[in-house]
N, C-alpha and C positions, 0 to 999 in steps of 0.2 A: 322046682326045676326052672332054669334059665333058657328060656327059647331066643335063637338069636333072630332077630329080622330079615327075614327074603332078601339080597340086592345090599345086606349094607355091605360086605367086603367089594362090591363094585364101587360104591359109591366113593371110596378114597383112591380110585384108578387114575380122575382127572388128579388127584395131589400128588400122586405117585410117580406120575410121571416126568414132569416137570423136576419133580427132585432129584430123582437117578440124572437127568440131565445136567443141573447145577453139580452134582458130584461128580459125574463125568468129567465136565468144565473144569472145573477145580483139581481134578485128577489128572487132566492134561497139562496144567500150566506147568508139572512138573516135568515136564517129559515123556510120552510112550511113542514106542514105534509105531508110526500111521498105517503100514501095510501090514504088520500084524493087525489093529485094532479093525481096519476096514476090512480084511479075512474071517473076524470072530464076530462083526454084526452080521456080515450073510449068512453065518454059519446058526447065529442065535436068528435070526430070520427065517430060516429056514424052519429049523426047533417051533419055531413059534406057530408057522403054519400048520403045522402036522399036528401042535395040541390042538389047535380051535378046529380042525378038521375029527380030530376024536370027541371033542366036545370038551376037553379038560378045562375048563376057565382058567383055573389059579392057575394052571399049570404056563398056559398064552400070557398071564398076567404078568405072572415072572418076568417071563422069558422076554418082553415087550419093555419092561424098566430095565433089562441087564444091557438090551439092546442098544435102549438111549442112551446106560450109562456111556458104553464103550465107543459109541457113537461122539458121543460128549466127549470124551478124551482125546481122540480121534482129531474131530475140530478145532478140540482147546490146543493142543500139541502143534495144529497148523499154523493157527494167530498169532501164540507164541513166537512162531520163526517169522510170519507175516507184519507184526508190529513190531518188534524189538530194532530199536536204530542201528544203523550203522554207526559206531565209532571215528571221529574224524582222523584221518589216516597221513595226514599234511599238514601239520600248522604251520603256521605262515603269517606274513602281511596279505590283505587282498584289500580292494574295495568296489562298491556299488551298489547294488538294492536289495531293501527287505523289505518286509511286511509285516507290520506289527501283531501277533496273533494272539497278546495277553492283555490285561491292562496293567500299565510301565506302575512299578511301585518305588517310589522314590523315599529314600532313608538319610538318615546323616551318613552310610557309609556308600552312598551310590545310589543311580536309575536301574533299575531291573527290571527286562521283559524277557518273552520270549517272543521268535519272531522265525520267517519264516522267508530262505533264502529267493529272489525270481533272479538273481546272478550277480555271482560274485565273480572277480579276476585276481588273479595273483597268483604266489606260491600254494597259499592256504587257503584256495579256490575249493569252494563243494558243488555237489551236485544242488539245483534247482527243484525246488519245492523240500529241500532238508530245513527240518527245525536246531535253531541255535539259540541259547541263553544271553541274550545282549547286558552287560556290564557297561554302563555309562559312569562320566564322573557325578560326584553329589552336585555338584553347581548347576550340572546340563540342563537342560529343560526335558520333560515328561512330555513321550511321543506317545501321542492317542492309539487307540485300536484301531486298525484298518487303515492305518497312515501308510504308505511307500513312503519311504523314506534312503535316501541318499548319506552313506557313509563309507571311511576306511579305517581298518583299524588290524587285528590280530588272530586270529585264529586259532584255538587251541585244544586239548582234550576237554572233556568234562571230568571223567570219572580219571581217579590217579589211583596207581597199590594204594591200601590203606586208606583210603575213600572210606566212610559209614556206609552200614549197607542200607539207611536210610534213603542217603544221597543217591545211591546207585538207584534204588528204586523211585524214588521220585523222578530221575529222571527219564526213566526207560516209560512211567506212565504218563509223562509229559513228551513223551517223541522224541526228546533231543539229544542230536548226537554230538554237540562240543559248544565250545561259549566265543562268544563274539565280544571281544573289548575294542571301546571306538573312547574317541577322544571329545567328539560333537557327530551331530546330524540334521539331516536338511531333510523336508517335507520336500514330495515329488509331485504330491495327489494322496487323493484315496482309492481304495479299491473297489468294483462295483459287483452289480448283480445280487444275490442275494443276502451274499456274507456284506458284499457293502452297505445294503439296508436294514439289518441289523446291525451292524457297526453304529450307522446315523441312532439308531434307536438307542444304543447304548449311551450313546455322547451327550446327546439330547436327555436321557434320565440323569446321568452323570452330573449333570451342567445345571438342571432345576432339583434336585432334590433336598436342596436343604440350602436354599435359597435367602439369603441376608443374615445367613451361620457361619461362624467361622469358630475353628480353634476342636477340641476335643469335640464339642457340642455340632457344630459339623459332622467331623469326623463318626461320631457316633448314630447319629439318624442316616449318614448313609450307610452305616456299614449294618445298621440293620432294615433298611430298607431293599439296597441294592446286596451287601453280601462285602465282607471284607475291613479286616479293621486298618492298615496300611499307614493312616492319618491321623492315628491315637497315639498321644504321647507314652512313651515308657511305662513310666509311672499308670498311667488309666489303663493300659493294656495290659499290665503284670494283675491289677485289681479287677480285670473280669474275666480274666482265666483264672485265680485262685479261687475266685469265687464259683467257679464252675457256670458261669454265665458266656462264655464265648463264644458259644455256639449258634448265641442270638447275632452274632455277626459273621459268621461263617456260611460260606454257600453250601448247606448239608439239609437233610430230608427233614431235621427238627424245622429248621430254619423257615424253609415252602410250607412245611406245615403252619406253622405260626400264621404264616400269613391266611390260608384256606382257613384255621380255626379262628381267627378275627375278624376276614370279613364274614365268615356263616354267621358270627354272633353279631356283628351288627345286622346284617338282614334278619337275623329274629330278632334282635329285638325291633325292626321293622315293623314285622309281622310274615317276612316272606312264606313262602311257602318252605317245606323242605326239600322236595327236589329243585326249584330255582334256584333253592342256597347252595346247595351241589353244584350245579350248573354255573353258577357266578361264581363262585369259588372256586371252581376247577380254570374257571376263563382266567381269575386273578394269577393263578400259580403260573400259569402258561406263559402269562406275559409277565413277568416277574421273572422268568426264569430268561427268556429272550431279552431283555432289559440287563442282566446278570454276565458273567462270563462267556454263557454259551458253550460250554463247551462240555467235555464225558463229565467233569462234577460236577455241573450243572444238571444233565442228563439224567445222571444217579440221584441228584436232589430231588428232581423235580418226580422222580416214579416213586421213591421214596417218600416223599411229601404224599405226592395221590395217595398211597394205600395207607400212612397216618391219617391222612383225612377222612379216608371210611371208618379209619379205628375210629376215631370221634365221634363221627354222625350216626356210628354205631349200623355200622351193614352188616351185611350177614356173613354170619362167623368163618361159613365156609368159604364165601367169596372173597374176602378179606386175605386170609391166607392164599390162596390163590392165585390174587391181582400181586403177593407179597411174592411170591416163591417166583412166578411168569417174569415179575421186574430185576428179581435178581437172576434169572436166566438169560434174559435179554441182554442183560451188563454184562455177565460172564460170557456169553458167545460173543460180544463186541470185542471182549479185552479180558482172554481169564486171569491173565494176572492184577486184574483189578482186585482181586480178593483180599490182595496183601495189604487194597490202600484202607490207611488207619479211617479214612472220611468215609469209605463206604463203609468198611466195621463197626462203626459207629453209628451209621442210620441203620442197618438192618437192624442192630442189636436194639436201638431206641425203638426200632416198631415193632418187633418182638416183644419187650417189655411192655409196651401198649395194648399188644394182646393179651396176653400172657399174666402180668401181671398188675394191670392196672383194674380189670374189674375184680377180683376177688377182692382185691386192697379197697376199691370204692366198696363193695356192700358191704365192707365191716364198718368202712366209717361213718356211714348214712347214719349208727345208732351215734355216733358222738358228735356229729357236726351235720349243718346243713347238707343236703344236698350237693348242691355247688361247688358247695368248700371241699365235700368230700370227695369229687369227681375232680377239682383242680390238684388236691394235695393227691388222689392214686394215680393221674398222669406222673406226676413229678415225682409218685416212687418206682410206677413202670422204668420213664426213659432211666432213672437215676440205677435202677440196679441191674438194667437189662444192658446200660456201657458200663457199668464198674468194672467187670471182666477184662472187659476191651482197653479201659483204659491200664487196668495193673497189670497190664501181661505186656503192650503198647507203650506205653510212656510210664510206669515204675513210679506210680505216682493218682490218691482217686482223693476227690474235691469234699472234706466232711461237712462244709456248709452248702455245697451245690442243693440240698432236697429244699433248705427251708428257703433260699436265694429265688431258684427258678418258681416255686410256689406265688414269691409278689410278683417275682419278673417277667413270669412269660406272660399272665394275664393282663400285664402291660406294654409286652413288646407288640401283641396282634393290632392294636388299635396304633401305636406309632407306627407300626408300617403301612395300616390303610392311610392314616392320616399323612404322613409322609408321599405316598406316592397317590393319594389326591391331589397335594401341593403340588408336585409336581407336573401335573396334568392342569393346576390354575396358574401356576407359575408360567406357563405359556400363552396362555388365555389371558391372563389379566396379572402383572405381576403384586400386586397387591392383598389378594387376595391368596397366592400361594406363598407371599412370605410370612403373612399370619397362620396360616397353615403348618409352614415349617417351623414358626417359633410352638405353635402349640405341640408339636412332634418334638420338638429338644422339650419343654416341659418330662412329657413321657419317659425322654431319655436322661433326662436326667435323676428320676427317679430309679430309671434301674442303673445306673451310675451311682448313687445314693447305696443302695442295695449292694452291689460289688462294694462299694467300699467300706461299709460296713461289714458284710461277713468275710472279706479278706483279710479283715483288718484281727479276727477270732485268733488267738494261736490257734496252731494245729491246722488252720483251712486246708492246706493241703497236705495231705498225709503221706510220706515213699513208704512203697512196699514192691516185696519181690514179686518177680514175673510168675511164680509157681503157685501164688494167694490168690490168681485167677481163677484154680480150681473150686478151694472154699464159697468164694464168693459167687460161681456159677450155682453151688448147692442151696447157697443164702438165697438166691433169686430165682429158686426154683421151691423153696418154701413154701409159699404164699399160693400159688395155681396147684402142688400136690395136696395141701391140708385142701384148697375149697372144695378139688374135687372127691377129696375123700368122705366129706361129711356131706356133701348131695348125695353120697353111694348111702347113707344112712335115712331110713324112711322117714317121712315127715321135714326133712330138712333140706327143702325146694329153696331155701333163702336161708343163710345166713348173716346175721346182724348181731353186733355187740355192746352192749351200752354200760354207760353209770348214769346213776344219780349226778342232779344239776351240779349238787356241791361237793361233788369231787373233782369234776372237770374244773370248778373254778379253784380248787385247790393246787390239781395239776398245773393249772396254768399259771398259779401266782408262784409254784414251787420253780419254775423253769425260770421266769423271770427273776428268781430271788439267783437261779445259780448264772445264769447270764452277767447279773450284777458283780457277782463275786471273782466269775472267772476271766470276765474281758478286763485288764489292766486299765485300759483306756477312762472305766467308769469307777474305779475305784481309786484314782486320782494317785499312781505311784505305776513309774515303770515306763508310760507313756505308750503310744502304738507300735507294734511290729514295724521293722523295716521296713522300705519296699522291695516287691519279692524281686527274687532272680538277682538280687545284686551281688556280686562276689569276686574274689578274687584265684586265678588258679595257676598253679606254678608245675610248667608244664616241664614231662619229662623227656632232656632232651640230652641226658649223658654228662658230660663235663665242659658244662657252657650254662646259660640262664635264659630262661625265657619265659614272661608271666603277664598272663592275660588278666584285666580288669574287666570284667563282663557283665551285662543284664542280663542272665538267663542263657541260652544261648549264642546270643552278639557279641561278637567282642570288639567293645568300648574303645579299649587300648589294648596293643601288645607294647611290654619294655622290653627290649634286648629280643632276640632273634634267633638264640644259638648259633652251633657250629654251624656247618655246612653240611650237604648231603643231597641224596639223589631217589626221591626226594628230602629237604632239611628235616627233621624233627621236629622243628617246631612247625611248619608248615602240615605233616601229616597229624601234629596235636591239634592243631585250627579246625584242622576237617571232621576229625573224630570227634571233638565237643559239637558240633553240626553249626561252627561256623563259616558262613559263608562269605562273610565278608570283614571289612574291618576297619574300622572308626579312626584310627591313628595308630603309626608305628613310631617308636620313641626308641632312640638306641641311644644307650648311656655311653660308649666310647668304642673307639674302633678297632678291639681287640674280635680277633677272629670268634673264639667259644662265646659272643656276646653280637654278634653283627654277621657271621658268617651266613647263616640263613636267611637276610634278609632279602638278598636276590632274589631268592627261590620264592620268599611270600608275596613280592612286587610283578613275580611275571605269572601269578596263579593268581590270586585273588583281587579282587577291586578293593585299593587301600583311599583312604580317604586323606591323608596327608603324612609326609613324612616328615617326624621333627631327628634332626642332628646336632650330635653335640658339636659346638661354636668351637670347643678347646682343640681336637681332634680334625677342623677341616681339612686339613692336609692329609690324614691319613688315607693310603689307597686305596682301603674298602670303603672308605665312606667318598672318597672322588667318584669312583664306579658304580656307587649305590644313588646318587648325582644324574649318572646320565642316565642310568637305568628307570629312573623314575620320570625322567622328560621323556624318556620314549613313551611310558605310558599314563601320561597326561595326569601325574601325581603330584600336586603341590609339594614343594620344598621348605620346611621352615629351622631355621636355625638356634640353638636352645643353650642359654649360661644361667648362670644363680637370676633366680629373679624371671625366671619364663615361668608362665601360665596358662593353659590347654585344657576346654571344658568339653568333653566329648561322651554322651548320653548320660549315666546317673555318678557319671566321676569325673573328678579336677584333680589335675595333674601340675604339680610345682617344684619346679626344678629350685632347690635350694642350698644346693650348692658345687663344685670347689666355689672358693672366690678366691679373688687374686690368681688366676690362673697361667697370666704372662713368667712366672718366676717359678711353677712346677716344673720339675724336668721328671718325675716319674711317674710313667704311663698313667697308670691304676691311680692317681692322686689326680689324673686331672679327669676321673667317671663322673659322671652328674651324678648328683643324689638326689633323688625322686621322694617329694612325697605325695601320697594317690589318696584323696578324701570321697566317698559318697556316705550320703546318711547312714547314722551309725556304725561306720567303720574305718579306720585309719591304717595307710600299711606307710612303711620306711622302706624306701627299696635302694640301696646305696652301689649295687651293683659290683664294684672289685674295689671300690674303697672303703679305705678301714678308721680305725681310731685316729690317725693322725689328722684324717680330714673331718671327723663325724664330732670330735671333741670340739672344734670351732666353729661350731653350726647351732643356732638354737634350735634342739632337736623338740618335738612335741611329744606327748605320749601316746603313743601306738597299741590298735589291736596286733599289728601285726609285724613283724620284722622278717625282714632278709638276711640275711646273717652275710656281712660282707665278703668277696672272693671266695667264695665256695668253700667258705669256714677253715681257710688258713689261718697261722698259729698268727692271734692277734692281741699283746699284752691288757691293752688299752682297752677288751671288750668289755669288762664288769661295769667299766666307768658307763660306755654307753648304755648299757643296759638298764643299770640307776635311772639313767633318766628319760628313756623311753619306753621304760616298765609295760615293753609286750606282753601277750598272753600267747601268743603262738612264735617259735623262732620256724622260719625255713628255712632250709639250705639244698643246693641245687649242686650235684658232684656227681659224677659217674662213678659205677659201683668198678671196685679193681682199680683207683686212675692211680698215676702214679707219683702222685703228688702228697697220696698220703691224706688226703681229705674229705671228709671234715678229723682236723687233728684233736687230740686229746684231751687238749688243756680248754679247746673252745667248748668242749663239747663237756667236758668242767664247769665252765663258767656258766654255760647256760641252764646246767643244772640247779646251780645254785641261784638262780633266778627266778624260779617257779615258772620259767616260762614254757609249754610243750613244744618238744624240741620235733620237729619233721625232717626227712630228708627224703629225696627224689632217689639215691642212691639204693635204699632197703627198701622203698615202700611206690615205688612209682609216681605218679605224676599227683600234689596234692591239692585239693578245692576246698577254699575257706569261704565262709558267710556269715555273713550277723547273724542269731538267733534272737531268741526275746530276752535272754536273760546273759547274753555273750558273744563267743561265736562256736560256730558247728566245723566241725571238720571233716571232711574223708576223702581216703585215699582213693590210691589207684585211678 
C-alpha cells in the first residue's frame, strides 16, 4: 500500500501559483474583457473564502490559482492597451531632437537605431517621448547611446498592409510607433541622471573591450563580451548561426549565463568558496547586463541567466523552478506579449532543458566519459533539445551540428568573456596591459570561429523543417526526464548509469572519425566546401513586370528592376515579406514602367544604399523622377553602361552590355544585361533584351538565367541558351497577361535545354541557392 505524505499537495501551492499567473498573463495578451474578468476574481474571492472558512484546503487551493489566473488576464489584457504604440498618424518632413535609446548598427545598407523623440516640428511632428526607428545613410557616422542629437528629415509609418507579422511584432515590443529617415546629425549633449550613467558605462565598455582588435576578431570578443554581432562580416556571421553558435553573441539568458558559469569556474578553480562564487557571479551578470543594451532583453537575459546559473551550481530543484517560473511572471506582467518574442522562447526553453534534461543525460554519461565531459556534453543536450521546438516552429529551420559545436564552444566562450571584460577594466588602468588581455580573448575567439567554421562548413548544418515537427521533437525532449523518472520508480535503481567496455568506446570513436572523414567533401579532396550560407537569389513575384533580389539570407544585397507600380508596389511588399529591411543597391536595367515602376515606392520606404541607372535611358521620365526622388532622400546616384561594376555584400554585379548604344533606337535593346556573381553561383539577368543584343555579348555560363522580356517569342533563344547552358531558366509574367506570355515556342526551346523552367506566373515568387552539389530551388 502506497501512503501519501502529510502537506505534500501543499507543498506545490508556492509553484501553483505563480503558474496560473503566467497563464493568466499569456491569456490576456489575447484579449478579455477587464470588467468581466475583474467581476469573476471577486466572485472566485469570494468562493475562496467561504472553503478555508469550511476548512476545504483543495477546495481554497483551486479557487486561489483560478483567481490569479483570471486576475492575470485581467492585467495582461490592460498592458496590452497600455504598451502598444500609437501608429504615426502624419508623415511628413519635421526636424529637431532625439535621443538615442539603442545602440546605432551600422551595415553597408545604412545607420539604424532607435531613438526617442524630446521634439520634433513640422508637418510629421509626434508627440514627445514617442519612440522612432532612425534610418541614416551607410556613410553617416554612428550616434552613440544617450547622445541628443539634432536632425531633419521624414516621417513615416512603420508597419505597411502586407508588413511580416514578424515586423509588426518586433516592433510593437520595441515601442515604435514610425521610422525617422534623416540625411546627417549633429551631437547636442548627452543625457543625464541615471540613464545618463549608464549610457557612460556603456560607452566606456564599448570603447575598451577589445582594445588594439580590429576586423571580425574585434567584432567577435565584443559581441561576446558585450552582446551583439553587428560588426561581423557576412560571411563569419552566416558561420556561427549555421553552426548554431550565435547565441554566444546575442543578449539572451544562455549568453549571462555563460558568463556566471565562467567566472564560478575560475573562482573554483581559485579555490573560492561556493557561495562567494554565487555571490561574484551573480555581481559579474549584474554589471554585464548594465554594460549591455539595458533594456526588457536585457532584463529577460539577465533573470534568465540567474536561474541557469542555479541550474549549474546545482540549487535546489524546487527553488530553481521557482526563481524560473517568478522571472517569467515578472516578464509577462511587464509586457505579456513578450511571450511571442522568439529571444525569450528561447531562454526559457534553454533553462527548461537544463532542468529537465540535462541531468538524466549527465548520469548516463558519467558511465562513458569523465565526469566533466559528461556534465558539459548534458548542458549542450538540455539547451540543444529544450530550443529545438522553438526553433522549428520559429524560424523553419534546427542547427544538426549546434550539440557537438557548443560542446568546444561554450567551455570557451566563459573565460573570453572574463578575459575580455578584465581587459577592459585594465584597459583603462593601464592600456597595455588590457590590450594583452584582449589579444588573449580573440585567441579564445577565435577558436570558437575555428568551431563555426568548421561545423558549418558539414552539409546539412542546417536542416528546414516544418513548423508542425515542433510537436515530435517536444516528445524527443521529453524522452530522456520520462525514462530517468521511470526507472527510479523501480526499486534499487536510486542511479542510473550506463557503460562499455574501454574498447568499444575507442571503437566508437575511431567509427565516427572514419564517417566524418568520408562524409565532409572538404576532407576527401573533391567537391570543395559548401557555399557560404544565406546566399541566393529571388525573383520576386510581382505580376507582369521583373523584379529579383540577390540576397545573404535575409538582406537584400541588390534589387534589379523594381516592378510596376502600386500602392503599395509589389515588389516593395515582396522586400518586407522576405523580412528585408533595408537594401544594399537598387539597379534598374531600363526605364520601362513593368521594370522601374516600383522604384518610387522602394526609395521613400526603405533606407536604399545607392541607386545605379541605366546611362542609355537618362532621359526617360521615370528615371528623371527617380533622380529627384532620391536627392530628396539622401540616396546616392550612379549611372551604369557595358563595362559598370558594383560590389555590395556576397555579390558583384556587371553590367555587360548593350554596347554601341548611341545607334539603338529600340527600347528593350538598349536594357543593360546584368551579370550577378557570388561564390558558387552565377545568374544572367538581361531583363527585356533578347537574342539580338545577348548574341554579341560574350555570355559566361550560368547557374542561372532570366529568360529575356517575360519569355516573348524569341527565335534567337536556343543559340543563347548553347552557350550559357543554365541549370534553372526564370521567367517573370503575370498569370492571365495579355501578351500571351511566356509563349510556346520559348517554352519549347527551353525544354530542349535541360534547363528547369520556373515561372512567377503558376508558381509565385521563386528563391534559388547554391547547394553542395548544384542548386536548390523553391517556390512560393
Amino acid at each position: 500500500m502506497i501512503r501519501r505524505r502529510p502537506g505534500r499537495a501543499l507543498a506545490v501551492v508556492p509553484l501553483l501559483i505563480p503558474v496560473a499567473l503566467v497563464v493568466g498573463l499569456v491569456v490576456g495578451s489575447w484579449g478579455v474583457p477587464v470588467a468581466l474578468a475583474a467581476a469573476a476574481v471577486v466572485g472566485l474571492g469570494v468562493v475562496g473564502a467561504v472553503s478555508v472558512r469550511r476548512g476545504h484546503a483543495t477546495e481554497a487551493i483551486v479557487t486561489v490559482a483560478l483567481a490569479m489566473l483570471v486576475a492575470g488576464a485581467a492585467w495582461g489584457s490592460m498592458r496590452v492597451v497600455r504598451t502598444t504604440p500609437l501608429a504615426v498618424s502624419h508623415p511628413g518632413e519635421v526636424s529637431g531632437e532625439v535621443v538615442v535609446d539603442s545602440p546605432a548598427v551600422a551595415g553597408e545598407h545604412g545607420v539604424r537605431a532607435r531613438v526617442e523623440v524630446r521634439r520634433l516640428h513640422g508637418p510629421g511632428a509626434v508627440p514627445p517621448g514617442t519612440r522612432l526607428l532612425l534610418d541614416l545613410p551607410a556613410a553617416a557616422a554612428r550616434p552613440g547611446v544617450g547622445y541628443v542629437i539634432r536632425l531633419s528629415g521624414t516621417v513615416s509609418v512603420a508597419r505597411r498592409p502586407g508588413s511580416p507579422a514578424w515586423w509588426d511584432a518586433w516592433l510593437r515590443r520595441q515601442g515604435i510607433s514610425g521610422r525617422l529617415r534623416a540625411g546627417s546629425w549633429t551631437a547636442t549633449g548627452t543625457r543625464g541622471g541615471l540613464m545618463g550613467a549608464r549610457d557612460a558605462l556603456r560607452r566606456i565598455a564599448g570603447a575598451n573591450v577589445a582594445a588594439g582588435l580590429s576586423g571580425d576578431r574585434a567584432a567577435l570578443v565584443h559581441g561576446m563580451a558585450l552582446g551583439g554581432g553587428a560588426g561581423l562580416s557576412e560571411e563569419a556571421a552566416g558561420r556561427m548561426r549555421d553552426s548554431g553558435l550565435w547565441h554566444l553573441l546575442a543578449v539572451s539568458g544562455q549568453n549571462v549565463a555563460v558568463i556566471g558559469i565562467g567566472v564560478s569556474a575560475v573562482l573554483m578553480a581559485m579555490g573560492m568558496a561556493r557561495r562567494g562564487r554565487i555571490i561574484t557571479a551573480g555581481v559579474a551578470m549584474a554589471v554585464y547586463c548594465v554594460a549591455c543594451d539595458g533594456g526588457a532583453s536585457v532584463a529577460r537575459a539577465g533573470l534568465m541567466g540567474a536561474v541557469a546559473l542555479m541550474a549549474d551550481l546545482r540549487g535546489g530543484h524546487r527553488a530553481r523552478w521557482h526563481a524560473l517560473v517568478f522571472a517569467l511572471a515578472v516578464l509577462l506582467a511587464i509586457d505579456p506579449l513578450a511571450i511571442s518574442d522568439p529571444g525569450l522562447q528561447l531562454s526559457f526553453a534553454a533553462v527548461v532543458g537544463l532542468f529537465i534534461i540535462t541531468p538524466p543525460v549527465a548520469e548516463w554519461l558519467r558511465g562513458w566519459v569523465p565526469a566533466r565531459v559528461a556534465d558539459l556534453l548534458a548542458q549542450s543536450v538540455g539547451a540543444g533539445l529544450g530550443t529545438a521546438p522553438v526553433l522549428a516552429s520559429g524560424f523553419g529551420g534546427i542547427s544538426t551540428v549546434g550539440l557537438l559545436a557548443n560542446l568546444i564552444a561554450v567551455p570557451v566562450a566563459g573565460p573570453v568573456v572574463v578575459i575580455a571584460l578584465a581587459g577592459t577594466v585594465a584597459n583603462i588602468v593601464w592600456a597595455p596591459v588590457g590590450r594583452l588581455l584582449a589579444m588573449l580573448a580573440a585567441l579564445g575567439a577565435g577558436i570558437v570561429m575555428l568551431v563555426a567554421t568548421v561545423s558549418s562548413a558539414i552539409p546539412g548544418a542546417i536542416t528546414s523543417v516544418p513548423a508542425w515537427s515542433a510537436v515530435p521533437l517536444v516528445i524527443v525532449a521529453g524522452v530522456p526526464p520520462l525514462v530517468w523518472w521511470w526507472l527510479r520508480r523501480i526499486p534499487g535503481q536510486g542511479s542510473v548509469r550506463f557503460g562499455l567496455p574501454p574498447g568499444c568506446v575507442r571503437v566508437a570513436v575511431l567509427s565516427v572519425a572514419v564517417l566524418v572523414v568520408c562524409l565532409v567533401p572538404g576532407f576527401r579532396g573533391g567537391g570543395g566546401w559548401p557555399p557560404p550560407p544565406g546566399v541566393g537569389l529571388r525573383m520576386l513575384d510581382v505580376g507582369q513586370g521583373s523584379a529579383i533580389v540577390l540576397r545573404s539570407g535575409s538582406r537584400a544585397d541588390v534589387l534589379v528592376d523594381a516592378g510596376p507600380p502600386g500602392d503599395p508596389a509589389p515588389a516593395l511588399s515582396g522586400l518586407e515579406a522576405m523580412g528585408a529591411t533595408a537594401l544594399g543597391a537598387l539597379v534598374l536595367s531600363h526605364g520601362s514602367a513593368d521594370h522601374a515602376g516600383g522604384a518610387e515606392d522602394v526609395l521613400r520606404n526603405l533606407p536604399v544604399g545607392r541607386l545605379v541607372l541605366p546611362e542609355p535611358d537618362a532621359s526617360a521620365p521615370i528615371v528623371r523622377q527617380l533622380v529627384r526622388v532620391a536627392r530628396e532622400h539622401g540616396v546616392p546616384v550612379a549611372w551604369a553602361s557595358a563595362g559598370t561594376e558594383i560590389s555590395v555584400g556576397a555579390w558583384t554585379v556587371e553590367v555587360v552590355g548593350p554596347v554601341g548604344t548611341r545607334s539603338i533606337v529600340e527600347p528593350n535593346d538598349r536594357c543593360l544585361v546584368v551579370v550577378a556573381r557570388a561564390r558558387a553561383m552565377t545568374a544572367l539577368l538581361p531583363g527585356d533584351a533578347e537574342s539580338g543584343v545577348l548574341r554579341q555579348l560574350a555570355l559566361p555560363s550560368v547557374d542561372i538565367l532570366q529568360v529575356s522580356h517575360h519569355g516573348s517569342e524569341d527565335s534567337g533563344l536556343p543559340e543563347v541558351l548553347a552557350r550559357a547552358r543554365p541549370l534553372a531558366a526564370l521567367i517573370s509574367s503575370g498569370q492571365g497577361n495579355a501578351f500571351g506570355h511566356p509563349r510556346v515556342e520559348v517554352l519549347r526551346a527551353l525544354g530542349a535545354s535541360g534547363a528547369r523552367v520556373l515561372r512567377t506566373d503558376s508558381g509565385g515568387g521563386i528563391d534559388v541557392r547554391p547547394g553542395s552539389s548544384g542548386i536548390v530551388v523553391v517556390r512560393g
